[in-house]
FITI-822513 format. One record per residue: x, y, z of N, C-alpha, C, O in turn. Coordinates in pm, whole numbers, plus 50000, padded with zeros to 5 digits. Atoms other than C-alpha are relative to their C-alpha. Layout:
<pts>
XYZXYZXYZXYZ...
</pts>
This chain:
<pts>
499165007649911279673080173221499665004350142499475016350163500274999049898278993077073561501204999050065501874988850052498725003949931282013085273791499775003650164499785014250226499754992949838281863084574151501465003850064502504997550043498564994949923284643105874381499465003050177498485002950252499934999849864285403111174686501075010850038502285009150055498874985849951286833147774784498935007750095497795004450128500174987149916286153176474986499635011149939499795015149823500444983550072284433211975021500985003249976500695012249897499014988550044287423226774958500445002149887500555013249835499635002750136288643211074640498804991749897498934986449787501385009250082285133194874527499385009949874498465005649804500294988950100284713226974281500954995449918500574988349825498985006950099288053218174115500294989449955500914988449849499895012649998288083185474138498874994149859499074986549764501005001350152284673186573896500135007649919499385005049824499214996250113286203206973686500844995949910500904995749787499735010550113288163187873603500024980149946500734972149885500505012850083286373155773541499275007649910499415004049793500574995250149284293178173321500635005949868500155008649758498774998550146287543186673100500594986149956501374986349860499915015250014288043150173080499144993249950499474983549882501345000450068284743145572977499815008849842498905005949764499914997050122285383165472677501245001549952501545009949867498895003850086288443155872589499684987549942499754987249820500885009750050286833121172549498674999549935498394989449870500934998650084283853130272407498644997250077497635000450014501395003049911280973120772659499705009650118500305018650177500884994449847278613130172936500294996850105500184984650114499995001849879279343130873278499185000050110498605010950109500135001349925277983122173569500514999450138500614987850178498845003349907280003127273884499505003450151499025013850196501004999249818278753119874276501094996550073501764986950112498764993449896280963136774458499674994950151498835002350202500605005149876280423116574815500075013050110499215014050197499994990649906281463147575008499835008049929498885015049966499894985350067282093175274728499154999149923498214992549969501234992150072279833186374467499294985049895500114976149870500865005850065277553164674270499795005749860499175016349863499684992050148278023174273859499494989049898499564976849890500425004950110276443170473559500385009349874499915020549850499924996150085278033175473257499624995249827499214984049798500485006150155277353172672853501435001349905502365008549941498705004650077280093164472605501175011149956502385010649934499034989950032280953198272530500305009150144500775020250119499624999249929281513206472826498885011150113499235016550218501124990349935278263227572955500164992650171500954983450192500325005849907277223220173327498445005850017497985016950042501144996649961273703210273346499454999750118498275002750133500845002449875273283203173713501384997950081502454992450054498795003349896275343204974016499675008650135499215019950152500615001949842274743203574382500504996550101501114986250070498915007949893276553194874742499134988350023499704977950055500645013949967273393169074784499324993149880499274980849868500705013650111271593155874480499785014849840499345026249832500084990050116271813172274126499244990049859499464978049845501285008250048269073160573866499935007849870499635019749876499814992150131269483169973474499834987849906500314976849932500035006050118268643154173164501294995949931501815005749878498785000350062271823138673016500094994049893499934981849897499615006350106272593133472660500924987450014501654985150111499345013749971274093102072632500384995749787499734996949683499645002250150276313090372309501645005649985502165014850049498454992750014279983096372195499905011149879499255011549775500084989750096280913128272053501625001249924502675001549988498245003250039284203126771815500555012150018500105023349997499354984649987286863148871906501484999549902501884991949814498595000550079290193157271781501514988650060502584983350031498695015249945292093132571987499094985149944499624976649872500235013250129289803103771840500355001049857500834990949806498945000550153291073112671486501074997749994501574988649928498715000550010294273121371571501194991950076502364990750042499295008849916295443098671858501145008450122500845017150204498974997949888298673104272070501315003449912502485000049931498984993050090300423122571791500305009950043501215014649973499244986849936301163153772001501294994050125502085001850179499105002149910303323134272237501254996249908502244994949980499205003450080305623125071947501265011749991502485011050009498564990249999307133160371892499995007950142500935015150173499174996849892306793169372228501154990650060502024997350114498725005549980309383145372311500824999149941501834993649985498634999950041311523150572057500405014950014501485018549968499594990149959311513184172174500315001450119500675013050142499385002949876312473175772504501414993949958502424999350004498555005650038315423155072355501025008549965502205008550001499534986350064316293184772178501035008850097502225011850082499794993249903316393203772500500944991950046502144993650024498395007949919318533179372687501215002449971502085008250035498854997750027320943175072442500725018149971501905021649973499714983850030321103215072366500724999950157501835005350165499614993849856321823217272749501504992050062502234996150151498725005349926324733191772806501295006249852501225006449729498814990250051328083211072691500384994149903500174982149915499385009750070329803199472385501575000050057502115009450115498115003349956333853183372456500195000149847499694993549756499264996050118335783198772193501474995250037502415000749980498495011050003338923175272300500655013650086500945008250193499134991749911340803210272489499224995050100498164988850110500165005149844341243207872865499505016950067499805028550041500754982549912339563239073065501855002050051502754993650049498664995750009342743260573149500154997250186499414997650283499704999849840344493255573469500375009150101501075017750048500104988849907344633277873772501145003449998501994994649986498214994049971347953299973808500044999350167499255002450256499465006149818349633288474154499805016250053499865025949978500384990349937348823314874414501795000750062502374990350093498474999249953352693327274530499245001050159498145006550166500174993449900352583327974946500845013350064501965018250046499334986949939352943357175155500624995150097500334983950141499505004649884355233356875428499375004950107499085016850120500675000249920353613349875720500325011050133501245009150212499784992849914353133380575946499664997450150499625007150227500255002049896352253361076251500854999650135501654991450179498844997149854353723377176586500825008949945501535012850038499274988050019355603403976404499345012250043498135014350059500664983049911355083439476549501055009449962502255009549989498934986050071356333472176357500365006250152501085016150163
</pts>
């Protein structure tokens, strides 16, 4: 796959990092021409054969490689959200029908303002 981007020296290291974990989560080769940041060539499993700030030049396998998300699909988002549900409801209080108890009236003091022993 050929992906062109468009980042910076600063983040053009990370940035192809992770198109090349994206690249093997899907199963293919990358290609990625970084217009400012790095220029990357990766292979399905995730090697880097070539990479450069101006022109990077590598032999690239080409072909899909099956991974565990093509077998298995988008079956991990299933119990992570019902483990989020989980969490929610764990976190809002249960109402057991009593009323929270009520404050005892504060008695006042008599006001010592302008008295002098």
């Amino acid at each position: 796959m050929l992906a062109p981007a468009l980042d910076f020296h600063v983040d053009g290291w990370w940035h192809s990092r992770v198109a090349v974990t994206r690249g093997v989560e899907q199963g293919f080769s990358l290609v990625r021409a970084g217009q400012i940041g790095l220029m990357t060539v990766s292979d399905a499993s995730g090697a880097v054969l070539a990479e450069d700030d101006r022109l990077a030049i590598a032999e690239v396998p080409t072909g899909h490689v099956e991974t565990l998300y093509d077998a298995f699909g988008n079956w991990f988002l299933f119990p992570v959200f019902a483990l989020l549900l989980a969490g929610i409801a764990a976190a809002i209080p249960a109402r057991r029908g009593c009323r929270a108890p009520e404050p005892e009236p504060v008695e006042a003091e008599p006001a010592a303002l302008g008295a002098r022993d």
